[in-house]
Every structure is written in structure tokens, then in C-alpha cells.
MARBA-3410 file (N, C-alpha, C, O; in Angstrom, 1 decimal):
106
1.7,38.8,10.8,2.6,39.2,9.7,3.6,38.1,9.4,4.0,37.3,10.2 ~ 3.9,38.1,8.3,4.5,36.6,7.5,6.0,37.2,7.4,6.3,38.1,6.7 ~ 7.2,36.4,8.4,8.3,36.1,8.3,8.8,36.2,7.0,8.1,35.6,6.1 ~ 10.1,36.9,6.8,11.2,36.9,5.3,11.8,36.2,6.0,12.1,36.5,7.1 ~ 12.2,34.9,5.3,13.2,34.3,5.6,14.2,35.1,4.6,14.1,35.7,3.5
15.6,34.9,5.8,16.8,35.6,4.7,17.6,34.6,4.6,18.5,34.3,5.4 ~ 17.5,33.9,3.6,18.7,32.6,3.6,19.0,32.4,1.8,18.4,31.8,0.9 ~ 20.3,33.1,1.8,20.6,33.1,0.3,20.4,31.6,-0.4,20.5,30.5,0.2 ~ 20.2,31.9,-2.1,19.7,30.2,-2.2,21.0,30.0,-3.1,21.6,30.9,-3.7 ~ 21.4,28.6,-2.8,22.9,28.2,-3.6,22.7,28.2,-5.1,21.8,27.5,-5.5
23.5,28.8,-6.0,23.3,28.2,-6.8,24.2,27.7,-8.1,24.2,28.0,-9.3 ~ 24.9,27.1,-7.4,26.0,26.0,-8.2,25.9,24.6,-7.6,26.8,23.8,-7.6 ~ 24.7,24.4,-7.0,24.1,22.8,-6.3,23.8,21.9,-8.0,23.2,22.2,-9.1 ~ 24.4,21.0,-7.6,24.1,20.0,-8.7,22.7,19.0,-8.2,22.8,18.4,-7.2 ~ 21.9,18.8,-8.8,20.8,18.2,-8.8,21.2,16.4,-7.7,22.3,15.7,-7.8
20.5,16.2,-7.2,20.9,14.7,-6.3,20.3,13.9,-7.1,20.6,12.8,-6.7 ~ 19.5,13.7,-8.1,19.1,12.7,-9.4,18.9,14.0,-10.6,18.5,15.1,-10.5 ~ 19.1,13.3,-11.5,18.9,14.0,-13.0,17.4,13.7,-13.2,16.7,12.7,-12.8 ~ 16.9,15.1,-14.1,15.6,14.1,-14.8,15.9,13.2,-15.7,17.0,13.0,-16.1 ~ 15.1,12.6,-16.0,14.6,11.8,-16.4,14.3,12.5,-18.3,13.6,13.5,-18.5
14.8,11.9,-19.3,14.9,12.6,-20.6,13.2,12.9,-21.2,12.8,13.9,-21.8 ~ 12.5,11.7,-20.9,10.4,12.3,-20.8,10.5,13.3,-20.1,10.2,14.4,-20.6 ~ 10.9,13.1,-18.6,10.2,14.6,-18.1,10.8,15.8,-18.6,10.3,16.9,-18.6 ~ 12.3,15.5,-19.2,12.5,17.3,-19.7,11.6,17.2,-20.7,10.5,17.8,-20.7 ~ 11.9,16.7,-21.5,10.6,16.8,-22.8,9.0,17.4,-22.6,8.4,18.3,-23.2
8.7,16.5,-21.3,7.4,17.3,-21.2,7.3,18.5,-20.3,6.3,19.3,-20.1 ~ 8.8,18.6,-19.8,8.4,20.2,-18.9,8.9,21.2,-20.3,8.6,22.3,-20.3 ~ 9.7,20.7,-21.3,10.1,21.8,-22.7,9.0,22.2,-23.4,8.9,23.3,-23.9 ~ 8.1,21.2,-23.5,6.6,20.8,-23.7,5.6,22.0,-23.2,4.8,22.6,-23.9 ~ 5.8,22.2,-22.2,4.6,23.0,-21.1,5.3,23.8,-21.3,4.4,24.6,-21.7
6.3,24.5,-21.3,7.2,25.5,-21.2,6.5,26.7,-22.8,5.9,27.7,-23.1 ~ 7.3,25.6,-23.5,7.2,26.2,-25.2,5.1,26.3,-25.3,4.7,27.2,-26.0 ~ 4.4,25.8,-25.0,2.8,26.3,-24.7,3.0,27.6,-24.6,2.8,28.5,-25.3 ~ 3.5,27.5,-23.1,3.2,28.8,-22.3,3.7,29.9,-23.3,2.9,30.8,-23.3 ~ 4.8,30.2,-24.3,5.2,30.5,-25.0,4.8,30.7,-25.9,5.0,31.7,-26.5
4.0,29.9,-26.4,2.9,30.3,-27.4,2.0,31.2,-27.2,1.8,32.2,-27.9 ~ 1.4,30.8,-26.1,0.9,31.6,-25.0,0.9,33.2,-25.4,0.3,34.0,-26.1 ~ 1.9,33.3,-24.4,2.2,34.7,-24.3,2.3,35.5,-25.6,1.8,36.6,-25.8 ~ 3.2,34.8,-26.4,2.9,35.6,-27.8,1.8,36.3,-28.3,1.7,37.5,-28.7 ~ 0.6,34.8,-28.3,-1.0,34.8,-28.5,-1.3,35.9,-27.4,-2.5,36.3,-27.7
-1.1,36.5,-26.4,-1.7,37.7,-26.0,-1.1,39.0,-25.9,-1.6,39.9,-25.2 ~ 0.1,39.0,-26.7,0.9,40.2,-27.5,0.4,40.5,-28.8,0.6,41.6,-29.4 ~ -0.1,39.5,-29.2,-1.1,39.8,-30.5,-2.5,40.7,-30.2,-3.0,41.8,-30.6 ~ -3.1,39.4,-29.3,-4.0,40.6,-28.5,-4.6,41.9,-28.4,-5.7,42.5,-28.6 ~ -3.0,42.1,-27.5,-3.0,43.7,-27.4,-2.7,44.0,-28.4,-2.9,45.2,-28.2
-2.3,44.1,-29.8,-2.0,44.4,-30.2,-3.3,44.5,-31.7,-3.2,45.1,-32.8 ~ -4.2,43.8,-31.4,-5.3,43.4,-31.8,-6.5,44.4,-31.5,-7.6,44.3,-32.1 ~ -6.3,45.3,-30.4,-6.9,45.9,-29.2,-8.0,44.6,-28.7,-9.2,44.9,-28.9 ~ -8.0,43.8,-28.4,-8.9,42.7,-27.8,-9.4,43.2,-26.7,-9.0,44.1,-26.0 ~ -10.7,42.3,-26.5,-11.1,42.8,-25.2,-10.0,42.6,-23.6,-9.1,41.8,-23.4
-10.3,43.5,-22.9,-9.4,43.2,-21.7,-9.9,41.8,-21.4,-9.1,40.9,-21.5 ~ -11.1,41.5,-21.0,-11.2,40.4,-20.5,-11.0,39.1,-21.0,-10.9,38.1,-20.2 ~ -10.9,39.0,-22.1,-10.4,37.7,-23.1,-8.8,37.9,-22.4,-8.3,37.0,-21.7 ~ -8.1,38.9,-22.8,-6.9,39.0,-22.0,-6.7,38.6,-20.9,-5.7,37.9,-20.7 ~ -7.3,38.9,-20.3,-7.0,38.4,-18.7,-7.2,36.8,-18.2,-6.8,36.2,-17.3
-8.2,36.4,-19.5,-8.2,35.1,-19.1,-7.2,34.2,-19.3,-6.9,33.2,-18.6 ~ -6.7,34.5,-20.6,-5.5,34.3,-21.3,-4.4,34.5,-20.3,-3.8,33.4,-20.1 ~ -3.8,35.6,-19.6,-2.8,35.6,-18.8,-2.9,34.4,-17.8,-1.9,33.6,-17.5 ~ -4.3,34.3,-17.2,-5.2,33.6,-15.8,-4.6,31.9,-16.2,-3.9,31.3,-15.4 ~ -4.9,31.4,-17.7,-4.1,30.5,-18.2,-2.7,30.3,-18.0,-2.3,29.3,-17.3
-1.8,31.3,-18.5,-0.4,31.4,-18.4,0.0,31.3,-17.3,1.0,30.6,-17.0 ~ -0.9,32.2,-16.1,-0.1,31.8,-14.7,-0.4,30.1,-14.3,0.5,29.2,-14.1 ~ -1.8,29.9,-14.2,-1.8,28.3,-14.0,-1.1,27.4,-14.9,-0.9,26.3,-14.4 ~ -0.8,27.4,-15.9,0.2,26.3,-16.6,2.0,26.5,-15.7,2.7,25.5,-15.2 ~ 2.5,27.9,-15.8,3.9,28.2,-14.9,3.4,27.2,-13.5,3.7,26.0,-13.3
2.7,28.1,-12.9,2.7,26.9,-11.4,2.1,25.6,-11.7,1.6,25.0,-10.8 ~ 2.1,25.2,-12.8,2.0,23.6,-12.6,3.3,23.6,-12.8,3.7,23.0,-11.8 ~ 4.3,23.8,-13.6,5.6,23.8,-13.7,6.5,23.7,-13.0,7.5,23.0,-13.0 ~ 6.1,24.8,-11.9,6.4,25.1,-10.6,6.5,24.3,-9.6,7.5,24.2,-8.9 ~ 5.2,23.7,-9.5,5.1,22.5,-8.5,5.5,21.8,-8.7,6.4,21.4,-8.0
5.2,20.9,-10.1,6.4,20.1,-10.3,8.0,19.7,-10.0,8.5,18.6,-9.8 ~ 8.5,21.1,-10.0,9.7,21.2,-10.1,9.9,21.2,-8.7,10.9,20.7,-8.3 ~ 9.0,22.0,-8.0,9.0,21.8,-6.3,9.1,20.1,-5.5,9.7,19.7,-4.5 ~ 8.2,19.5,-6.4,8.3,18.0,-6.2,9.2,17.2,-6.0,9.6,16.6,-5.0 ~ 9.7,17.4,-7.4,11.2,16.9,-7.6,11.6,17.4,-6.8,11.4,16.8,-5.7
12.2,18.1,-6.8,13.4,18.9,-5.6,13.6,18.4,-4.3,14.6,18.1,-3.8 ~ 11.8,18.4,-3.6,11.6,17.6,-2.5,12.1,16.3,-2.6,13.1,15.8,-2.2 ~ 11.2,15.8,-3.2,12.0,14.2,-3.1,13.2,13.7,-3.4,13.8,12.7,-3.1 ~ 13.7,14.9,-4.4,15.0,14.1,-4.9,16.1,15.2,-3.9,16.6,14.8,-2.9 ~ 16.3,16.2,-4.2,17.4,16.5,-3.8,17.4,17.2,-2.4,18.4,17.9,-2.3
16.9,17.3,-1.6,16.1,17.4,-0.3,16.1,16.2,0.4,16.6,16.2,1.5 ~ 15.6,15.1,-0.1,15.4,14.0,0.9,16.8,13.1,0.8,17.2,12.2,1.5 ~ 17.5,13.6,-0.5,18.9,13.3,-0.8,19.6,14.0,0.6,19.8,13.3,1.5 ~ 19.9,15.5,0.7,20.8,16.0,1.6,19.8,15.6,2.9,20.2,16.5,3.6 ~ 19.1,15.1,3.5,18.5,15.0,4.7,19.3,13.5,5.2,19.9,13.3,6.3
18.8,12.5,4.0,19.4,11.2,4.3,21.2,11.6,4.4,21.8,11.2,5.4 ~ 21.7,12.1,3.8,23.2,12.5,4.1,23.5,13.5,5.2,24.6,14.0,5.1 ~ 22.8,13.8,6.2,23.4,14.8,6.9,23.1,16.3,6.7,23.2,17.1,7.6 ~ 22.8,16.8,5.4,22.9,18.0,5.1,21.2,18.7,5.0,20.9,19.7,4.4 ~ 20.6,17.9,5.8,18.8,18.1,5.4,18.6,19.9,6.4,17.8,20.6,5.8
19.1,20.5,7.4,18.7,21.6,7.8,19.1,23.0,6.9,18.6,24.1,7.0 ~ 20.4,22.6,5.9,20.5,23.7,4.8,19.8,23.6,3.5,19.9,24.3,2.5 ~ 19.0,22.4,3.8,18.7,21.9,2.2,16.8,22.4,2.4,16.0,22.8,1.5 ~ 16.3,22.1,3.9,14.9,22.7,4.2,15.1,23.8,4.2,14.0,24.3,3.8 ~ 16.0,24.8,4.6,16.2,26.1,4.9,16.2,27.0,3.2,15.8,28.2,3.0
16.7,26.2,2.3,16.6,26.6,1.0,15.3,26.5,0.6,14.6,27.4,0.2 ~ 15.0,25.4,0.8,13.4,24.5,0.3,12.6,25.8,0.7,12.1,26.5,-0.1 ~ 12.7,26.0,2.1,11.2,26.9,2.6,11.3,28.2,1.9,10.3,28.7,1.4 ~ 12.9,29.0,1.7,13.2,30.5,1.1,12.3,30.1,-0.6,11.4,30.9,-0.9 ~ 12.4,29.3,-1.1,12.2,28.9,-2.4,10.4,28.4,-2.4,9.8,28.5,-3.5
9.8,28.1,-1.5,8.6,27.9,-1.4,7.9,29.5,-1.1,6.8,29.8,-1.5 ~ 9.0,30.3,-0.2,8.3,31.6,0.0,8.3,32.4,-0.9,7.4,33.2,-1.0 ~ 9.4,32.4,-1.9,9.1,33.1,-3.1,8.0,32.6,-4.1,7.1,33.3,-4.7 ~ 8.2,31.3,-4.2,7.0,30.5,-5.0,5.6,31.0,-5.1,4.9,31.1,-6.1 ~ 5.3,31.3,-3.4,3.8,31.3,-3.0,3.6,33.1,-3.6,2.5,33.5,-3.8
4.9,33.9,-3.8,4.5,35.5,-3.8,3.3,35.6,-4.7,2.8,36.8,-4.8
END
């Protein structure tokens, strides 16, 4: 049986590097898709579509979010994680990391 971590996550932490003005662009990018997205299968339903066209369409939406996701997991790791580790602060900053990886994986 899989451990709950209980470790509240902070959230008035300021980022340890900013992005980068491309990568907001291209995660606003992937974001606003997904957005389209979802619309396009509110239509759908609303189309009575087949379920299964639907579902593949959702099957889409979730794999574009977790590319997003990981991404943003990336970052995090290397930038603001390997930031508080090199400073002293790396056992509250993996302790957030893993709460935030456990939700991730739900």
C-alpha cells in the first residue's frame, strides 16, 4: 500500500529562475490547444457523437496536460529544487517535490 505523504505545499515560493518568455509562449501554446480541445468535445456531446470518438478526444487532452505537467515538473526540478538543495534548503524542497509528484501520478 502506497504512503500519503502529508506535507502541506507552500504556496507563496517565488520561482529560483523565471521562465524563459518562449517557454511561456509555448506552454500558453499547449495550454490554449488543450482548450480548444475541450470545447471540441462539448460540442460533441452535444452533437450526441459517438462515445468512442469522445474518449479518444479526452485520451488526447489528458496526454497533452501531462506533457505540461512534466514539463513543469522539469523545471522545477532543476531550477527551483536544485536551487534550494545547493542553498541548504534541499530536504523541504524534495519533501514538496515528492507531495507534488504524488499528486501528479493520481
Amino acid at each position: 500500500m502506497e504512503k500519503e505523504l502529508n506535507i502541506p505545499l507552500s504556496v507563496n515560493k517565488k520561482p529560483a529562475a523565471m521562465r524563459s518568455e518562449e517557454e511561456k509562449k509555448e506552454l500558453i501554446q499547449r495550454l490554449r490547444r488543450v482548450e480548444g480541445q475541450v470545447r471540441g468535445i462539448q460540442r460533441m456531446i452535444e452533437d450526441d457523437r459517438y462515445c468512442v470518438d469522445v474518449l479518444v478526444q479526452l485520451s488526447a487532452i489528458n496526454a497533452a496536460l501531462k506533457k505540461v505537467g512534466y514539463h513543469l515538473l522539469e523545471d522545477h526540478t532543476r531550477g527551483c529544487v536544485s536551487h534550494a538543495v545547493a542553498n541548504g534548503d534541499g530536504d523541504e524542497a524534495i519533501n514538496e517535490l515528492m507531495k507534488v509528484i504524488q499528486q501528479f501520478s493520481k
